[in-house]
C-alpha positions in Angstrom: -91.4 30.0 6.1 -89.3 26.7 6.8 -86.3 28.6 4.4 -86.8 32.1 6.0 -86.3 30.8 9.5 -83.4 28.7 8.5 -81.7 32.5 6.8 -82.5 34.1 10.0 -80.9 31.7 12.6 -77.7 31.1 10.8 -76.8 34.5 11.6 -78.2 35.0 14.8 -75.9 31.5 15.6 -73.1 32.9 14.4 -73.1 35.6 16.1 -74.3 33.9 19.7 -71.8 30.9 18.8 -68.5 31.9 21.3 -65.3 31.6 19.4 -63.6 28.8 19.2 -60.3 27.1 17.5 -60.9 28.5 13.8 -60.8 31.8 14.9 -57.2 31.5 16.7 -56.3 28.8 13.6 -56.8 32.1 11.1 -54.8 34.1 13.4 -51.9 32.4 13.1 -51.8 31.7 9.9 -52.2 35.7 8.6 -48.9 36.8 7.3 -47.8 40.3 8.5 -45.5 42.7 9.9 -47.1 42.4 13.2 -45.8 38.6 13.4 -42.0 38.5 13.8 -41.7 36.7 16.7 -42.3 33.1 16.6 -42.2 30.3 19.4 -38.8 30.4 21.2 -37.9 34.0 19.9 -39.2 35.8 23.1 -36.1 33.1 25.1 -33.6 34.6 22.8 -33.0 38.4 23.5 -33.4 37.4 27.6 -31.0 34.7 27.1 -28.2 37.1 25.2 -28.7 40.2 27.9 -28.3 37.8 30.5 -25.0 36.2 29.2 -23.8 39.8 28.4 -24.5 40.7 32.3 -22.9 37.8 33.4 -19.6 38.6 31.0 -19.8 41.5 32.5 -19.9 40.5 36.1 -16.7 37.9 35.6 -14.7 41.4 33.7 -16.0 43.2 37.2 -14.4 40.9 39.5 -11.4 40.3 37.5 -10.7 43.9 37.2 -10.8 43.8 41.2 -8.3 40.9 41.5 -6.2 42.8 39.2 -6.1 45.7 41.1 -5.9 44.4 44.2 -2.8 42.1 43.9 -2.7 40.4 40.3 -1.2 43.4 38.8 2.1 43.0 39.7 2.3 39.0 38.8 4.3 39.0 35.5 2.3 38.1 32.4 -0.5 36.9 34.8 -1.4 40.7 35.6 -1.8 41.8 32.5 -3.8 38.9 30.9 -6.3 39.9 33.8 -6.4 43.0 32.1 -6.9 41.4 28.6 -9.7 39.3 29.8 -11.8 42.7 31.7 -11.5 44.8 28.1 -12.2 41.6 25.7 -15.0 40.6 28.1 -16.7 44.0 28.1 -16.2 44.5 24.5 -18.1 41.1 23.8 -20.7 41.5 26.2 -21.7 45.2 24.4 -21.4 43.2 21.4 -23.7 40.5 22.4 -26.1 43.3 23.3 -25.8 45.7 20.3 -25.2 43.5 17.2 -28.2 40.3 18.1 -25.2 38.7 16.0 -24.6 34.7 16.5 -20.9 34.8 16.1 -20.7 37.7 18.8 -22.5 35.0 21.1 -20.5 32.2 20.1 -17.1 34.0 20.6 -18.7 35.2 24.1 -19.6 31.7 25.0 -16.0 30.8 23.9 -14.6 33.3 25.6 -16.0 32.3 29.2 -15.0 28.6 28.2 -11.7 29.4 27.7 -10.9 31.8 30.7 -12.5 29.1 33.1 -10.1 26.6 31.2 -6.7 29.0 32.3 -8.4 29.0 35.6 -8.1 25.7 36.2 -5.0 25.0 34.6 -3.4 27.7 37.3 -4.7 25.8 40.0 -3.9 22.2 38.6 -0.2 22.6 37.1 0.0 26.5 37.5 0.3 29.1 34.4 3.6 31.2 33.5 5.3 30.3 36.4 2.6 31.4 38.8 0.0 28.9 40.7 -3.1 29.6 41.6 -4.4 29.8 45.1 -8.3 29.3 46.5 -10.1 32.0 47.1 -13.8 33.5 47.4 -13.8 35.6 44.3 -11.8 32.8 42.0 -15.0 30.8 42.8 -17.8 33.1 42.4 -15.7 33.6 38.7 -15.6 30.3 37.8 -19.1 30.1 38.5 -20.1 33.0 36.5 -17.9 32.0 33.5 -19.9 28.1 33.5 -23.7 30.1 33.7 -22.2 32.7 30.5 -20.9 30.0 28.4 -24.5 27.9 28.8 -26.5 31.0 28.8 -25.3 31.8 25.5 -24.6 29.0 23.7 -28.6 28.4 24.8 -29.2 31.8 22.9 -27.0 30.4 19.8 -29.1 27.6 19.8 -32.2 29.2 19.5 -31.5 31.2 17.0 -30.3 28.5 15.1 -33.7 26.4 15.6 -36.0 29.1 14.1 -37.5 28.2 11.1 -36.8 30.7 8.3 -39.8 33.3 6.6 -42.2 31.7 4.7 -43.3 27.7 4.8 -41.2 24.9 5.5 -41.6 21.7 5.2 -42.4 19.3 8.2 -39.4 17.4 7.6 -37.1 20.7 7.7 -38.9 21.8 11.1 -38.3 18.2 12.8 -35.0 18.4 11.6 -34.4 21.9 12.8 -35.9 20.4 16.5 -33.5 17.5 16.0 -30.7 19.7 15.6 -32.0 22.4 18.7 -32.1 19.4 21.1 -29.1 18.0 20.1 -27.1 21.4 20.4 -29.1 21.6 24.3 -27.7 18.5 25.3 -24.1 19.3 24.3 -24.1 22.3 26.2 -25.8 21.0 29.1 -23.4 18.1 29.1 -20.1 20.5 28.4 -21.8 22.6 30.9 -22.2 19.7 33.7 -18.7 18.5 33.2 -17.0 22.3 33.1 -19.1 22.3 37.1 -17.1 19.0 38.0 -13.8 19.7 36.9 -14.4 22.8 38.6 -15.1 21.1 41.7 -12.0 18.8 41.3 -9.5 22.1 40.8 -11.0 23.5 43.5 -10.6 20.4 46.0 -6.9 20.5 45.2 -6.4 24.0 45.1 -4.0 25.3 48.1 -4.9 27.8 50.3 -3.1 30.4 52.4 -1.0 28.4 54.9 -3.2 27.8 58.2 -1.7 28.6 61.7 0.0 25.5 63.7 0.8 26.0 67.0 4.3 25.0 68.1 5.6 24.7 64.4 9.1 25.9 64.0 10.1 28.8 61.3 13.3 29.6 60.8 14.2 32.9 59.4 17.1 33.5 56.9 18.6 36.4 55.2 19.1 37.0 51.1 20.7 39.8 49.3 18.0 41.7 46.3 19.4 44.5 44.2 22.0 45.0 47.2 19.5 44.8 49.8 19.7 42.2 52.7 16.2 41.4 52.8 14.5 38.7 55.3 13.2 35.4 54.0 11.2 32.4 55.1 12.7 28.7 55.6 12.2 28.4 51.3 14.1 31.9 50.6 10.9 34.0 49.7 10.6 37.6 50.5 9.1 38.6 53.8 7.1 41.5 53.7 5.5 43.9 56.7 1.9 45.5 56.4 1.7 49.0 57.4 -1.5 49.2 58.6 -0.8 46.6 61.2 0.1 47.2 64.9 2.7 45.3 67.0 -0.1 43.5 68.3 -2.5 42.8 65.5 -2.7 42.1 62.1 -5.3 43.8 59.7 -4.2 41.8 56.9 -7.5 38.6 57.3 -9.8 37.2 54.6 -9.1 37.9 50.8 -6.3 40.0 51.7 -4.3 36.8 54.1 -5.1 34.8 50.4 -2.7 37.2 48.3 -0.3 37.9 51.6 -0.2 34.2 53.3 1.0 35.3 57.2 4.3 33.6 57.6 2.8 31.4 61.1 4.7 29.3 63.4 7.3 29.6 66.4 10.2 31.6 64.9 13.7 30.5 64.7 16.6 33.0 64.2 19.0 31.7 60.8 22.2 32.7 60.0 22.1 37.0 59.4 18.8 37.6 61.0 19.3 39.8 64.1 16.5 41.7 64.9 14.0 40.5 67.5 11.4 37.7 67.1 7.8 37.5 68.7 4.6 36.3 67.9 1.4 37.5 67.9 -2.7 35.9 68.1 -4.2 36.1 64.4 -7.8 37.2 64.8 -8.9 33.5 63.9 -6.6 31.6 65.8 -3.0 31.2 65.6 0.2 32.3 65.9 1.8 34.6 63.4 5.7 35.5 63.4 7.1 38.9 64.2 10.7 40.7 63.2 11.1 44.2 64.9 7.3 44.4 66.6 6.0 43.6 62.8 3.9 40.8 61.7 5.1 39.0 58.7 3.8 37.8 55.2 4.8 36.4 51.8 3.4 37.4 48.3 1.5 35.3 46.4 3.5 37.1 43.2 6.9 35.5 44.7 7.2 32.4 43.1 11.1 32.3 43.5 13.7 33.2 45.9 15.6 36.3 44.9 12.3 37.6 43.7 10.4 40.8 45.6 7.7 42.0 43.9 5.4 42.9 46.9 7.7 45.7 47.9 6.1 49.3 48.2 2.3 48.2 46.7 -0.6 49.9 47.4 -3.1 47.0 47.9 -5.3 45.4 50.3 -5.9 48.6 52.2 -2.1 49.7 52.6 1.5 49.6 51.6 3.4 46.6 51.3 7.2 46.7 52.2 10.3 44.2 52.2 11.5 43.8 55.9 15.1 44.7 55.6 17.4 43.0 57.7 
């Protein structure tokens, strides 16, 4: 009796008994096709579609500074085109191929156009320096959040243990080797945000408005046209969408076409008639001939006028022809 009621309860116990760790224990260590993804690989695929949409995003707004005022800056205009095409082509890459070099040259890729960024600003690149604007920031921030998104995903990859067992040295060193490759891109990551920060302090700007501050106006000759120029002989251009008494140049657009401000002076050659006008935020901006006047950001020279007749910012640029 004592034996048959001890072959009866260890049944009914089991079965009554909740289950506990050496269920889940046997769980995980069946082998099968069911079990490919192991801790950390869930991180991976979000972290590579997110560094892909963020490639793309930085291709989307460069495409938009090209077309709106970049694409007629020599050398400078069509490496904005480069950098659209090679970003869109690594971010499908990133998506389609799961490959770790795709994702390394992506993360390399952001690096280095953030790098060209801030050298335009600092010391200024083919001949052309860079100025501080809205979408110039929201790029460089975007290119800093690819690069570590990425190189996170590189990282991961690299820290999975391969099929089959390892050893427990092999998987601490593998950890090792994750955390030390999270630090270095957190830490390239941190200082790619300050120097960011720095260019951005000493970036110029679009001239601001001072009241009372004397402009004189000169005269040049370009391809055997007597065009008008600021005190530094660069190319004045009139916006055709404005009126004698406003401009609807403001924002982004007064970034690429700085309004030439000030009281005007008349220089030797310039004979038609000065005025002024109230900018919508304050300020006086010149006049020649009831139009208010602007230089290019793609002047970097006298003698140099390649604003005249684009299509950007809303309407057609021209030279003001003395």
């Amino acid at each position: 009796m004592i034996g048959s009621r001890a072959t009866t309860a260890s049944p009914c116990r089991a079965l009554l008994q909740p289950p506990g760790a050496d269920v889940f224990r046997l769980r995980t260590r069946v082998p099968g096709r069911h079990r490919k993804i192991k801790l950390g690989d869930w991180r991976q695929p979000w972290l590579r579609v997110a560094g892909a949409l963020l490639l793309v995003v930085s291709a989307c707004i460069h495409l938009g500074l090209y077309l709106t005022g970049y694409r007629s800056i020599p050398t400078i205009g069509w490496l904005f085109l480069v950098q659209v095409v090679v970003a869109f082509v690594l971010a499908v890459g990133a998506l389609v191929t799961h490959s770790r070099l795709v994702a390394v040259a992506g993360a390399a890729f952001a690096l280095s156009t953030l790098g060209c960024y801030l050298l335009a600003v600092w010391i200024g690149l083919f001949g052309f320096k860079e100025i501080r604007t809205r979408a110039g920031l929201a790029a460089g921030l975007i290119e800093v959040a690819a690069f570590a998104t990425l190189a996170l995903a590189v990282a991961i990859t690299g820290a999975r243990p391969a099929a089959g067992p390892a050893r427990p040295r092999v998987l601490a060193g593998m950890r090792a080797a994750a955390s030390l490759v999270v630090g270095v891109v957190g830490a390239v990551s941190v200082a790619a945000l300050v120097l960011f920060g720095i260019a951005l302090a000493s970036a110029g700007e679009a001239p601001a408005s001072v009241a009372g501050a004397a402009v004189t106006l000169k005269t040049t000759t370009i391809r055997g046209i007597t065009v008008l120029t600021d005190a530094k002989g660069l190319t004045l251009y009139w916006f055709a969408p404005d009126t004698p008494a406003a401009s609807r140049c403001t924002g982004p657009c007064a970034a690429y076409w700085p309004p030439v401000t000030g009281t005007p002076n008349a220089g030797p050659g310039v004979t038609g008639t000065l005025g002024t006008i109230r900018r919508p935020g304050g300020g006086l901006q010149v006049t020649y001939d009831s139009h208010p006047l602007y230089t290019y950001i793609g002047d970097s020279a006298p003698g140099q006028a390649k604003g005249n007749k684009l299509d950007l910012n809303g309407g057609y640029w021209y030279e003001v022809r003395a």
